[in-house]
N, C-alpha and C positions, 0 to 999 in steps of 0.2 A: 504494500500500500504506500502510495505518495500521500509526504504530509504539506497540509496546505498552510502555506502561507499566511503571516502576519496582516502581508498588507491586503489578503484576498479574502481571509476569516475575518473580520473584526470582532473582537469580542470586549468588553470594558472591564471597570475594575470589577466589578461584580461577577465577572462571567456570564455576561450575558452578550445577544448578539447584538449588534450594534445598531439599526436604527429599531427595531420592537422594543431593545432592552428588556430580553426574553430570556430565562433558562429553561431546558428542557424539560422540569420536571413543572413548571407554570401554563402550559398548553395541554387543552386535551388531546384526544383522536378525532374528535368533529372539531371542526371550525367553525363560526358563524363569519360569515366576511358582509363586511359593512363599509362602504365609503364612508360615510357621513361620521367624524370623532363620536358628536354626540346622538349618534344612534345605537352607539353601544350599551351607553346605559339603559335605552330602550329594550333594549332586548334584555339586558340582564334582572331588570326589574321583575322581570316572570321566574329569573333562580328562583329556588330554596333558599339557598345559600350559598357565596358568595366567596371564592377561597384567594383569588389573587386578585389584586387591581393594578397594571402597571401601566403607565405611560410616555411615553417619548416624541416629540414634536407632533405629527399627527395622529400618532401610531397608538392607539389604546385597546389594552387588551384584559377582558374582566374572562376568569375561570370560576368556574361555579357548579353548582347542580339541580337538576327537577330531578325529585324524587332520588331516584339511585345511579340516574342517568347524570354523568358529566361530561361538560359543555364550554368551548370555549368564545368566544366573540373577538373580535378583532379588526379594529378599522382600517382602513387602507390610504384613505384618500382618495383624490380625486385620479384615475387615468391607467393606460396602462402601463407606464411607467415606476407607480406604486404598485403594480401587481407584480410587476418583475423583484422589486425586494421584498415584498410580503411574504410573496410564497417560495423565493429562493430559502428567506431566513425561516419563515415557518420547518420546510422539507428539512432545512441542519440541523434544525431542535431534534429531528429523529432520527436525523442516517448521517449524523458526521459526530465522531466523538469529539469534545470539546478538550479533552486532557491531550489525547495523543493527535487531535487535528487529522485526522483518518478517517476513509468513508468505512461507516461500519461494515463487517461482511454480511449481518442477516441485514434487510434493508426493510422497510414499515412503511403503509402507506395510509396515509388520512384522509378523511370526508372534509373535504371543500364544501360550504354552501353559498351561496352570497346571495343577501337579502337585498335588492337594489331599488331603483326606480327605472324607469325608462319611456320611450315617447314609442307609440305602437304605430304601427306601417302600416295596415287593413285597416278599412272602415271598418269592419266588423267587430274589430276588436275596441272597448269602449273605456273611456276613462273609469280608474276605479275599480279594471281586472284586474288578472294576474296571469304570467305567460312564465314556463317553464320551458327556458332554451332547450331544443333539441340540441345543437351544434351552434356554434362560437365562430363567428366568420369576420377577421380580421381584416380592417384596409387601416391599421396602428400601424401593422411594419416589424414588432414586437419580434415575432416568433420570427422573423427571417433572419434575426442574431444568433439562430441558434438552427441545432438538423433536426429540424422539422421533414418526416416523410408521409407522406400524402397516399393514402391507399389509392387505388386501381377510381372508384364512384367518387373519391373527392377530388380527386385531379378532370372529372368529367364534369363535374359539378364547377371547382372554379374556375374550367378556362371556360363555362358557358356563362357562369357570373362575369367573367371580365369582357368576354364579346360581347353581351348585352349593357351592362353600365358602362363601357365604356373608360373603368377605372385605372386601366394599366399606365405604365409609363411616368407621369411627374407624380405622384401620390403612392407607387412603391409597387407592389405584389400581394394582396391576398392571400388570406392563408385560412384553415377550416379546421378544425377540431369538433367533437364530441363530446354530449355531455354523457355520466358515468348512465348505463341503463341500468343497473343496481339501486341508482338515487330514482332517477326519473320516473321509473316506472309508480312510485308512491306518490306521485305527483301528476294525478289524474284528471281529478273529479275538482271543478272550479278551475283548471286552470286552462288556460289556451297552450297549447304546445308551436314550435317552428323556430326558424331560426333566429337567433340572435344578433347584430350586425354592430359589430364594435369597432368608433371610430377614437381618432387622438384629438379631438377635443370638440367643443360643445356648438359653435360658431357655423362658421364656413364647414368647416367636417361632417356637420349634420344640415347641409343646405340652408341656413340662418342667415338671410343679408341685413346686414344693420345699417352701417355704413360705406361696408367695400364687397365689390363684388366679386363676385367666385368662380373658380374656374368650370366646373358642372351643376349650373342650375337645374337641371333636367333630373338632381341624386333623388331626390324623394321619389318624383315618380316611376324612375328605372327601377329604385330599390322594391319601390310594392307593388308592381307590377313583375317581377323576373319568379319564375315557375322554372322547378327542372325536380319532375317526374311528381311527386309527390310533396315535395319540398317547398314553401315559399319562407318569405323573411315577414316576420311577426313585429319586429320591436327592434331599436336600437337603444344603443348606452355608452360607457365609455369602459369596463373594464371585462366584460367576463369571455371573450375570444384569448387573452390573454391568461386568464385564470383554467380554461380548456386545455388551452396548448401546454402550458407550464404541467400543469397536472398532469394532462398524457404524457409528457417528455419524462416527468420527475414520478410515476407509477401510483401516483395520488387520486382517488375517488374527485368527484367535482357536479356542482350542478351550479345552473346560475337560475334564480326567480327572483322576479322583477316586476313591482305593484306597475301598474300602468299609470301615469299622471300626466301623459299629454296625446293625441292623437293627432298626428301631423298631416294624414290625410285631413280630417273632418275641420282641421286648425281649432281643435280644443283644448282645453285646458281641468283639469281637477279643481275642483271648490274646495278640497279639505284634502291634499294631498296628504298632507301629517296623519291622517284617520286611516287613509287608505292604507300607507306604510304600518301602522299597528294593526291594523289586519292580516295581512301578508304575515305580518310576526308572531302573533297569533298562531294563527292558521299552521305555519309551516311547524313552528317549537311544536304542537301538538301531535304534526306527523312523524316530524325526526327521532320525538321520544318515543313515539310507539314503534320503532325500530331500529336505533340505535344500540 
């Protein structure tokens, strides 16, 4: 085993890793992933009880339990930029020893969840759902830093995604991942299933002109409009194509669900998005635990 580097490990004076300020025995095997700092304490308000509270610049992470079931939460931030160290350092809290800086030889893998929001792509779909990403469909750029391999239907899937939106070239390469079908499958009934479409930031990236204009004004409705075979694109956000790919690369379980709070076809908006998001919290904490 090669041992890893000072300046590639970070760890503090604590031994912890450097931006969650995390030791491994402070994380569960479920995760809760949260953008939003202070939507962790929303979630954690539904523990039992409550065993770590750690924080570091945006990164807050409460462990706890319902019942006998332990659970941890974890904010991310905004993009997928914070998902590349969330769940780089999440993954070393379980498969890098911290003493001898070696990947461990048995290797562990944990439940991703991310509780998010997102702006939905079908009319159909209405402020105030909720959408379980089937697959995590990247135009971040994220996962092309890394050997990302494409099975045989997703290499079909996104060079018809990039024929049709037209995305190749100055905006990067798409990339598609999978949500775990272990998680998903318990994520049925109430939610809209399809894909997820996650961009690098909120503006221009999601077809938004304010003041300057953008290079593909046409994204919205290439994006809810593009079909291949069974497949359409439900919803976008900014983090969980990132949180797919990471996971499939690093052997981690993963789902992304995401209250709906805008509707970009119908140009709507949520009256009580904060209500919808404690649904979603609700809702999911009571599934996770009944099979966790």
């Amino acid at each position: 085993m090669n041992r890893i580097a000072e300046s590639e490990l970070i760890l503090n004076s604590r031994g912890a890793i450097y931006h969650l300020d995390l030791r491994p025995e402070e994380i569960s095997n479920t995760i809760l992933l949260v953008g939003d700092p202070d939507r962790v304490k929303e979630v954690s308000k539904h523990f039992d009880s409550i065993e770590y509270q750690v924080q570091h610049r945006e990164f807050i992470t409460h462990t706890g339990y319902i019942g006998k079931k332990r659970l941890s939460v974890t904010s991310t931030g905004i993009g997928p930029d914070n998902i590349d160290i969330a769940l780089n350092e999440l993954d070393a809290l379980v498969n890098i020893d911290f003493t001898s800086r070696e990947i461990k030889p048995t290797l562990s893998s944990l439940n991703f969840i991310r509780l998010g929001t997102s702006g939905a792509l079908q009319e159909d779909i209405p402020v105030d759902s909720f959408v379980a990403g089937t697959h995590g469909l990247g135009i971040d750029n994220l996962l092309n830093f890394y050997r990302l391999e494409h099975n045989e239907e997703e290499k079909q899937l996104l060079h018809s995604f990039v024929t049709f939106t037209q995305l190749h070239g100055k905006v990067g390469q798409p990339y598609l991942s999978s949500a775990s079908s272990s998680l998903l499958k318990h994520f049925v009934t109430d939610f809209f299933q399809g894909i997820t479409t996650t961009c690098p930031g909120f503006y221009g990236p999601q077809g938004r002109i304010l003041r300057l204009g953008i290079s593909n004004p046409e994204l919205i409705n290439r994006l809810t409009e593009f079909r291949f075979g069974q497949h359409r694109i439900t919803n976008f956000e900014m983090e969980t194509s990132a949180i797919y790919g990471l996971s499939r690369l690093l052997g981690h379980n993963c789902l992304s669900l995401n209250a709906v709070i805008a509707n970009r076809v119908r140009k709507e908006y949520s009256k009580d998005g904060k209500a919808t998001v404690e649904k979603l919290i609700k809702k999911s904490l009571d599934i996770i635990t009944a099979f966790v």
